[in-house]
N, C-alpha and C positions, 0 to 999 in steps of 0.2 A: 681241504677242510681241516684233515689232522695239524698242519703246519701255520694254523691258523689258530687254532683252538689252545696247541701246547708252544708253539714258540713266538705268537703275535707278528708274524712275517710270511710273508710268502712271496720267491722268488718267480717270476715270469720270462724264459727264454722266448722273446717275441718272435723267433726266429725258426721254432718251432723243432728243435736241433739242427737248424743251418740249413733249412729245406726251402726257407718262404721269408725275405727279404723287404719288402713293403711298408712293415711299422718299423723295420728295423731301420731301415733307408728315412722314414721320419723321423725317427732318434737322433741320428745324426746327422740331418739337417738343424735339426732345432738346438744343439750342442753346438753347432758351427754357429750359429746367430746368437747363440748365450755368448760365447767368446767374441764375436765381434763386438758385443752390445759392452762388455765389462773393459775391453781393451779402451774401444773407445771413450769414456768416461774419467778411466786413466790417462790415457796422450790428454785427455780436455777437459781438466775438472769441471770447467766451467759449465758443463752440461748436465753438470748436479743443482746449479742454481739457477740456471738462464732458462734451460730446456726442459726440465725432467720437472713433473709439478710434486709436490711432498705427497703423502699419504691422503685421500680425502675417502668422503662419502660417496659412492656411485650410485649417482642420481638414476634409478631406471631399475635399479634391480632387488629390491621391493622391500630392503633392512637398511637397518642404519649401522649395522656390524660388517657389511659387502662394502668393501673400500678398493682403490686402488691408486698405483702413485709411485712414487719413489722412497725410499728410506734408506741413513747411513748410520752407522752403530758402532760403539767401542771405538772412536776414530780411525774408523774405518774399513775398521776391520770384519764389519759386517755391512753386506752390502744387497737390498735386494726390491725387483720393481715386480708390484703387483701390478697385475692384467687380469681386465676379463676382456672375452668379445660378444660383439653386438648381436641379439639373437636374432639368429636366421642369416647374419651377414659375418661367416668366418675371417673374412678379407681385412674387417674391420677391428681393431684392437683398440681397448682403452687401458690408459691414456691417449691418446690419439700419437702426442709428443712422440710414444717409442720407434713409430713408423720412420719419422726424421732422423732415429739413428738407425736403422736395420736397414730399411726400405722396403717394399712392398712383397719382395720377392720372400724375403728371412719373416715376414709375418703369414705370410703364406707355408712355409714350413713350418713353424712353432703353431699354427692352426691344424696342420695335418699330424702333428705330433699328439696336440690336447684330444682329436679324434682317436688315435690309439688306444692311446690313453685310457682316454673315458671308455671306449670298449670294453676295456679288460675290467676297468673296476663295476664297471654293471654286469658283469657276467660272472665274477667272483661276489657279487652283494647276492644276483640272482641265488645263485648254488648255494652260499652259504644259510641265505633264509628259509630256504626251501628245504634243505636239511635239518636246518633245526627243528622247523615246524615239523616235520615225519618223528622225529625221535620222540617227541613227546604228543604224537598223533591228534595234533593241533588240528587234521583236517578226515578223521575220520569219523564218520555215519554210518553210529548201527542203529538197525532198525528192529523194532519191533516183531517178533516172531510167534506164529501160534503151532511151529512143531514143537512136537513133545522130544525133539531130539535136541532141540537150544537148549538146556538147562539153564542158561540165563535170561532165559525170557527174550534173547535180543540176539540178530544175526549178521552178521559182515555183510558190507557190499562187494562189489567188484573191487581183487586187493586194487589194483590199478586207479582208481577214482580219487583214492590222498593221494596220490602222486600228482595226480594232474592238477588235482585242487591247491598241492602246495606249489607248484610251478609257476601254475598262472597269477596266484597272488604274489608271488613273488616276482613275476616279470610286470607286475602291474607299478607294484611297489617300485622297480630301479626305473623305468619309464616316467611315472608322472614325479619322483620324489629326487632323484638323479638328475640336475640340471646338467646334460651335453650341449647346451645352449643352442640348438633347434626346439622352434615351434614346439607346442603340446602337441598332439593330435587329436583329432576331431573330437573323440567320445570323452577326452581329460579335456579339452578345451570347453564344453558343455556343460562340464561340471564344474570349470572353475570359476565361469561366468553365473551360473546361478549364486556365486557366494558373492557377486559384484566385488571380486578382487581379479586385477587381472595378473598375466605370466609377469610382465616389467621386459623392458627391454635390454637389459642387459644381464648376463648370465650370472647365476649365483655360486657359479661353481671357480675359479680364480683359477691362474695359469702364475707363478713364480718363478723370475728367473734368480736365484739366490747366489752370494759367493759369499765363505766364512774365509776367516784367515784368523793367525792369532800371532801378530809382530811385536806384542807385548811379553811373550811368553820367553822367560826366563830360563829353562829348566828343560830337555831333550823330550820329558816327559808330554805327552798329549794330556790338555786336558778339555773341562767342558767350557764351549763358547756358545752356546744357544742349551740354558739347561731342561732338565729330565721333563715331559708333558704329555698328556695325551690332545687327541685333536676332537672337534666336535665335527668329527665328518662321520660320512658311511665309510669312505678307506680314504687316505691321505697314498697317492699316488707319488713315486719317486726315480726316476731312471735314474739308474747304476752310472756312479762317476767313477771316474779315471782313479781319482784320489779318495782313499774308504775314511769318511768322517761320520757317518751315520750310524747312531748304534743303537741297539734293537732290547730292549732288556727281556731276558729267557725266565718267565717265571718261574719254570721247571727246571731249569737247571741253576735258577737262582744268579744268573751271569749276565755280563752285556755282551752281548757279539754284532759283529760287523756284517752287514750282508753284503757288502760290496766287496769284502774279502772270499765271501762263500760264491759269490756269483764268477770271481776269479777262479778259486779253485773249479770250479763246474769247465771255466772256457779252457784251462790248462788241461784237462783230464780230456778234454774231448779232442781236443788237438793231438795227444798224446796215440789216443786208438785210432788217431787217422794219418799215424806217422807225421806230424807236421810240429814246426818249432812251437813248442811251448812256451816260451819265453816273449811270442811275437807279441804287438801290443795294436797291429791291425788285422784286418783280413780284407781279400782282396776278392768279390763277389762279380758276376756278369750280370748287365741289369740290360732288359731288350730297347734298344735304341731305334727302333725302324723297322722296316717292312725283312722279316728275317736276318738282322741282323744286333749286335750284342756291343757291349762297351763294358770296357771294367772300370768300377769304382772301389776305391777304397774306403772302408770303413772302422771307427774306432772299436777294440773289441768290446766295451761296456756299453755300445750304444744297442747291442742285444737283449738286456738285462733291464728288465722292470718291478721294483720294488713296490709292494702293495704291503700297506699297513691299517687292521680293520680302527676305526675311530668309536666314537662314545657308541655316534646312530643305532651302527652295525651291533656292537652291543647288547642295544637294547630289542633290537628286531630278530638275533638272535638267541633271547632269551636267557644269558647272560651265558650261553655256550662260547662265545669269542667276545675273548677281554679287547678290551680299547688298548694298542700296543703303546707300551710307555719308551718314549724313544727322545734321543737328544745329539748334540752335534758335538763331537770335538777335531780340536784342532793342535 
């Protein structure tokens, strides 16, 4: 919450200090099928115009702001294809097109990736909402008193009852308002049929495989190639690249800083107290392959690292305690 509130970032080690492996093994799957996806497209340009359909509307997912498609920028130098997938059917990606270059197995990982994913940022909207609302005791009920010991005429509940109060509205809220592109459930699908609108079949929530570069750039100097903005999400999800272009502006201390440089220093420190090279740029994990027995995989070290940035929603829900992070790309 503090890191949220004073520096509009908050860093996520998926990996829980190196204990639990899972979303992190989905990170970099999904990192492995960005790169196949961008390689490709380079050996064949032509699959920017034969195969790859441009920017549209996605029919199904119930705005005319939900798009999805391909897009190229700066000549070239920005490059990136919006997705969503079909609700209830993760296997399924739109555009359909992108499947022809990954194949079915790379959209099967970039689907188990967007579940991590979305975990985390419903669990940080949950806690964030629910804290604000206790701070300015959005959910406490006092009630009327006739001892002469209340001098306010009015007595406390169970302290415990805002806490629950703020919980559940808060888990109500990342549930029905949080497209993870499954199903409603029963008692939000009842209620959204009586407004005779339905969910829409496609997710509201987009999956971007994005790649900046700046081959125009004159000068050693980095500068901005996607400039300064806030986003109109609850949090704008980001897994930590290799390469730190993303930068975070610190109101408090008036700076922009990189989190993908911070998420470096965190993996270098920790290699550090475990006696192992700092310097490494993988790690090398045992993931259980069969009936008692283990295989090792290697993994990139920033595919542990998940960048969560709160957006306008989060904002406003809570209460204008966590700013909309103002962030932009250089290169």
């Amino acid at each position: 919450m503090d890191a949220l509130v004073s520096h509009s970032c908050l860093i996520v080690d998926l990996s829980d200090g190196g204990t639990s492996y899972q979303s992190t093994m989905a990170l970099s799957k999904m990192w492995e099928a960005t790169s196949t996806f961008f390689t490709s497209i380079d050996e064949n340009p032509e699959l920017e115009t034969s195969t790859l359909p441009s920017i549209y509307v996605a029919e199904g997912a119930g705005s005319i702001h939900e798009v999805f498609g391909f897009a190229s920028y700066k000549d070239g130098d920005t490059k990136f294809v919006e997705t969503r997938f079909k609700r209830g059917e993760k296997a399924v990606m739109m555009p359909a097109e992108v499947e022809t270059i990954l194949g079915a197995d790379s959209i099967q990982s970039i689907a188990e990736s967007f579940d991590a994913m979305v975990g985390v940022g419903k669990d940080v909207v949950r806690i964030a909402t629910a804290a604000s609302s206790m701070e300015v005791d959005v959910f406490v009920v006092r009630k009327k008193s006739s001892s002469s010991n209340q001098p306010s005429g009015y007595m406390e509940e169970d302290e415990k009852m805002p806490f629950i109060r703020a919980s559940e509205a808060a888990i109500r809220l990342a549930d029905e308002l949080i497209d993870d592109s499954n199903p409603l459930k029963a008692a939000s699908i009842e209620a959204l049929e009586s407004t005779a609108v339905g969910e829409g079949s496609v997710s509201m929530s987009p999956h971007r495989l994005c790649r900046y570069s700046n081959t125009q750039q004159k000068e050693e100097i980095m500068e901005a190639v996607f400039g300064a903005h806030t986003d109109t999400t609850f949090v704008t999800l980001i897994p930590a690249a290799s390469v730190s272009g993303l930068e975070v502006y610190d109101e408090d201390a008036a700076v922009w800083f990189r989190p993908e440089l911070m998420a470096r220093k965190h993996w270098e420190a920790e290699r550090r107290e475990r006696g192992e090279d700092p310097s490494a740029l993988t790690e090398t994990i045992q993931i259980a392959a069969g009936d008692d027995e283990t295989e090792e995989v290697v993994i990139p070290w920033h595919a542990r690292y998940l960048i969560v940035m709160p957006g306008e929603l989060l904002q406003l829900t809570s209460r204008n305690e966590i700013p909309a992070a103002v962030h932009r790309v250089v290169a």
